[in-house]
C-alpha positions as CSV (number, residue, x, y, z in Angstrom):
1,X,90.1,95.3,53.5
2,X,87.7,92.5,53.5
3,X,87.5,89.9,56.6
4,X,86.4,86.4,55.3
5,X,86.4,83.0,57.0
6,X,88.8,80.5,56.4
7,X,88.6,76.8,57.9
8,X,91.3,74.2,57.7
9,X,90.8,70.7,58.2
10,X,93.6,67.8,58.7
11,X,92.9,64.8,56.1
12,X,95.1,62.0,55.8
13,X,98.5,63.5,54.2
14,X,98.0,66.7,54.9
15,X,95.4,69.8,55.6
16,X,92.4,70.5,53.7
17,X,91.6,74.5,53.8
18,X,88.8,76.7,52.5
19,X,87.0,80.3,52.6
20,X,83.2,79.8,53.9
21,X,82.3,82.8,52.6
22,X,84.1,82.8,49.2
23,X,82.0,80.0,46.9
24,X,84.9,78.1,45.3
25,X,87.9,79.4,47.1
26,X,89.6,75.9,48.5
27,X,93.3,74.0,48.6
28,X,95.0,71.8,50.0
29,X,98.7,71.1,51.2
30,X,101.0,69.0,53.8
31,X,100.7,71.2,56.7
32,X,98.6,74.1,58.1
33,X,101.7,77.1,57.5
34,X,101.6,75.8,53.8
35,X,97.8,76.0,53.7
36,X,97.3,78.7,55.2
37,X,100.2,80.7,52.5
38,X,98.2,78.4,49.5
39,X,94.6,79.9,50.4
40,X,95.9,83.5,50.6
41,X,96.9,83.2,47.1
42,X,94.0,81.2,45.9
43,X,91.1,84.1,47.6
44,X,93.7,86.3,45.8
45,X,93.0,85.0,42.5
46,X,89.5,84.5,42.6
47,X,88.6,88.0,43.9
48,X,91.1,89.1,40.7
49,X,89.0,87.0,39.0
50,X,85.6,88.1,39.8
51,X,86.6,91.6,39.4
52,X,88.1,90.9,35.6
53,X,84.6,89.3,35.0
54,X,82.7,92.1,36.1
55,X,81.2,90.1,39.0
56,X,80.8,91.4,43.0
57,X,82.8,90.1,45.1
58,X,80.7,88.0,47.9
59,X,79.5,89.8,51.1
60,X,81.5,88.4,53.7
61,X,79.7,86.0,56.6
62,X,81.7,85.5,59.7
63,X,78.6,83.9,60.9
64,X,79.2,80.9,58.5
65,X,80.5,77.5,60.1
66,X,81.9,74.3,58.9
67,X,80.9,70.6,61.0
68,X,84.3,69.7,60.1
69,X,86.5,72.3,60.8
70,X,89.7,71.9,63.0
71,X,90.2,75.5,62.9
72,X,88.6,78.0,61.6
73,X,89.9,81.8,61.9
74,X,89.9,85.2,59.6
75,X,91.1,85.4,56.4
76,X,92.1,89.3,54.8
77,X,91.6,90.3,51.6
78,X,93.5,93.1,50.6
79,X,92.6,95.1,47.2
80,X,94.8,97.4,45.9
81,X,93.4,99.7,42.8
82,X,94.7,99.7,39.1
83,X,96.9,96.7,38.5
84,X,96.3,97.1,34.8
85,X,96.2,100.2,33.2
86,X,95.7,101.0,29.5
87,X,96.9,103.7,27.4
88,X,96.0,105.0,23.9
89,X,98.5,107.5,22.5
90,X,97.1,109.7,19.9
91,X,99.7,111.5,17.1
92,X,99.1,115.3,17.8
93,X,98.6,117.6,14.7
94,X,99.9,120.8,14.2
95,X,97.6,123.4,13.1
């Protein structure tokens, strides 16, 4: 499990939310529950992401703040192993 940092922000219409540590990792959506479920998926998909591309994930930094933030609070990224798996099946030959 990784521990990143998540800040939400309330904008007009709704809440703005983001992972500090995550480069890219950002939604938005009319209230904080909905945020909150929103970011989860999107720090989902770009960890699957990175890891499809070959790329490290980003060291998480708890240390990291946002000017802005109404709230800002732990975000965990869980990785589970093999969520593809390719097989080859070969024709065995009888000697």
């Amino acid at each position: 499990m990784l521990i990143y940092k998540a800040m939400y922000k309330y904008v007009d219409g709704g809440v703005h939310a983001e992972v500090l540590d995550f480069p890219g990792t950002m939604t938005c959506a009319e209230n904080l529950p909905e945020a909150r479920r929103l970011l989860a998926s999107a720090l989902v998909d770009m960890a699957e992401t990175c890891l499809l591309l070959g790329e490290s994930l980003p060291r998480p930094d708890f240390t990291l703040t946002h000017p802005d933030a109404d709230i800002e609070e732990p975000i965990y990224l869980l990785l589970t192993a093999a969520s593809r798996v390719s097989v080859t099946l070969e024709q065995a030959v009888a000697v």
